[in-house]
SERO-122563 format. One record per residue (C-alpha): residue number from 1; residue in one letter; chain; x, y, z. Coordinates in steps of 0.02 Angstrom, whole numbers, plus 50000, padded with zeros to 5 digits. Layout:
REM residues N
> NUM | A | A | X | Y | Z
...
This chain:
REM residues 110
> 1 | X | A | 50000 | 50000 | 50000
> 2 | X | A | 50081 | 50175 | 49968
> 3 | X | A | 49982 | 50325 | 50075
> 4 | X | A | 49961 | 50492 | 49972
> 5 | X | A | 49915 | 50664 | 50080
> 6 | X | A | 49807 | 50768 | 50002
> 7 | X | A | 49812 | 50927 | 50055
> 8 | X | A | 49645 | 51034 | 50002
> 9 | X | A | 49610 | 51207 | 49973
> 10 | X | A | 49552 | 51248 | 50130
> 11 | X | A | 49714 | 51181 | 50219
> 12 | X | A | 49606 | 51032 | 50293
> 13 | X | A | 49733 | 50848 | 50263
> 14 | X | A | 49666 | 50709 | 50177
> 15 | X | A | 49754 | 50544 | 50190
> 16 | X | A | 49725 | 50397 | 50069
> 17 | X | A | 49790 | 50242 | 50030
> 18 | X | A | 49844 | 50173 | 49836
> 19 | X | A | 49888 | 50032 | 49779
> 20 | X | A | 50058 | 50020 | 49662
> 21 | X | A | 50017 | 50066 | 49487
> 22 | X | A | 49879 | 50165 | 49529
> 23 | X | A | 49861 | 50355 | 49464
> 24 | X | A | 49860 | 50491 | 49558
> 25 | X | A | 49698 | 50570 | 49474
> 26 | X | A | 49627 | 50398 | 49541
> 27 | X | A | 49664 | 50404 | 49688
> 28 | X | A | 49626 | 50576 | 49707
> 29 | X | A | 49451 | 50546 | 49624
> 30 | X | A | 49388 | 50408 | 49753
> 31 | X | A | 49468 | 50522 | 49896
> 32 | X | A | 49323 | 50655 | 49859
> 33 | X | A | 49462 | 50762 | 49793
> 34 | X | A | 49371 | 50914 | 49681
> 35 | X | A | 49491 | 50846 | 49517
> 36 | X | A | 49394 | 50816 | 49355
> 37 | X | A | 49493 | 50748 | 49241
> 38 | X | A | 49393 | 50773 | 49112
> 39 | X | A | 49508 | 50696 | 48989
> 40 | X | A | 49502 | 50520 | 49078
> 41 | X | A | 49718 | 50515 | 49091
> 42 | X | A | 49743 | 50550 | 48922
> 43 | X | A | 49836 | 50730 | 48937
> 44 | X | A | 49718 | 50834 | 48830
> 45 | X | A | 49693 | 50947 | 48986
> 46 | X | A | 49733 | 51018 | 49158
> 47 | X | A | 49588 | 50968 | 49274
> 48 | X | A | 49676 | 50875 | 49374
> 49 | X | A | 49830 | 50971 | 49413
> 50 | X | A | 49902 | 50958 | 49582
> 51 | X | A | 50042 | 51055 | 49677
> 52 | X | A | 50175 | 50927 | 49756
> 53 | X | A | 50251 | 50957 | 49908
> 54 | X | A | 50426 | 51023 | 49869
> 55 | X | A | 50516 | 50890 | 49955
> 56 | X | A | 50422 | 50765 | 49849
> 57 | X | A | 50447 | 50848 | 49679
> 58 | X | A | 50626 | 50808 | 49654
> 59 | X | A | 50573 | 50652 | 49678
> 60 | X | A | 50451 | 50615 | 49546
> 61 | X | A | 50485 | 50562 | 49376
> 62 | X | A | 50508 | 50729 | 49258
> 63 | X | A | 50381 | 50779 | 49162
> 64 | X | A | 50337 | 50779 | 48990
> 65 | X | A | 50365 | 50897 | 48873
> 66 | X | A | 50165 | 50869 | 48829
> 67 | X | A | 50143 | 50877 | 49008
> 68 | X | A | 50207 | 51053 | 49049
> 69 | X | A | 50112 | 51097 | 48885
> 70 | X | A | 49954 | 51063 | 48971
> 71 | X | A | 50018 | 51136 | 49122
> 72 | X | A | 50019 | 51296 | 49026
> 73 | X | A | 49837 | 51291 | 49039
> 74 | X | A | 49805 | 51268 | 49209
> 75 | X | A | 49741 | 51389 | 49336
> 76 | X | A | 49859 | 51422 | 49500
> 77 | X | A | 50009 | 51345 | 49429
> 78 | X | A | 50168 | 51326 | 49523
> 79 | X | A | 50348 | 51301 | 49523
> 80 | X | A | 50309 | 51104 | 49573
> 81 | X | A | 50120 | 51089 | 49479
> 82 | X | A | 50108 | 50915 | 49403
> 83 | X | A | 49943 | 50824 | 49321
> 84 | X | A | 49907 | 50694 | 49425
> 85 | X | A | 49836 | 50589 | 49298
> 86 | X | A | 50024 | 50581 | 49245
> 87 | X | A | 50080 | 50512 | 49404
> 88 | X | A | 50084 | 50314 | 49428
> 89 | X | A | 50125 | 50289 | 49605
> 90 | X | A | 50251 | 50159 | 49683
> 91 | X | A | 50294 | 50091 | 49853
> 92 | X | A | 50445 | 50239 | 49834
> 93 | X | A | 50301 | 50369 | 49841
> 94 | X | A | 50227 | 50318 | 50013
> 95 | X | A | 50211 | 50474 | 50101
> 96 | X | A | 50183 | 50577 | 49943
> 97 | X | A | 50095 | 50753 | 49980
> 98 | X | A | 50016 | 50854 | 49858
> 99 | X | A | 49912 | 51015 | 49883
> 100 | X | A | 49738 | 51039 | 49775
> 101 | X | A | 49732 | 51213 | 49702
> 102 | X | A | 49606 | 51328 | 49743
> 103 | X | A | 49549 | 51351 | 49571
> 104 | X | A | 49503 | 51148 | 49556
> 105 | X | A | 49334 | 51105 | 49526
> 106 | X | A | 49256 | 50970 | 49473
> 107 | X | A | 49116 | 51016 | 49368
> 108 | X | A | 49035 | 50813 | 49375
> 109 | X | A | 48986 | 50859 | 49546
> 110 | X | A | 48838 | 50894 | 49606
């Protein structure tokens, strides 16, 4: 099991548990986490960006020149913004904190 901290807009910490190979948008998604991914993981947009901790960013694969194309697009980006539907965690990422931006919403909810 790897354990992911989400930390929401309202400073309020949300800890879940993945399983390796999961996504972060997934995990995020069944958390209650406001990210849309609208494009389902396939990198056509920026609903599900994500701020990483900065300790954890280093840390994380690089991303993609696609990737920071998209993240172009997204509202409240920062220095360590990732999508998380790019992120496939491991047992190295247990412990992995990422901060949901203000500006997320997820417009499936009701």
């Amino acid at each position: 099991m790897v354990r992911v901290v989400f930390v929401t807009a309202n400073g309020d910490r949300v800890e879940a548990k993945a399983e390796a190979g999961q996504r972060l948008l997934e995990v995020a998604q069944l958390a209650d986490m406001p990210l849309e991914g609208t494009c389902e993981g396939q990198m056509a947009c920026s609903t599900c960006h994500v701020i990483v901790a900065p300790d954890w960013f280093a840390r994380l694969p690089r991303a993609s020149e696609d990737e920071e194309d998209m993240l172009d697009l997204a509202a409240g980006v920062a220095r360590t913004s990732r999508l998380s539907c790019q992120i496939v965690l491991d047992e190295g990422h247990d412990g992995l904190e990422v901060r949901i931006p203000g500006e997320s919403r997820d417009m499936q909810r009701r």
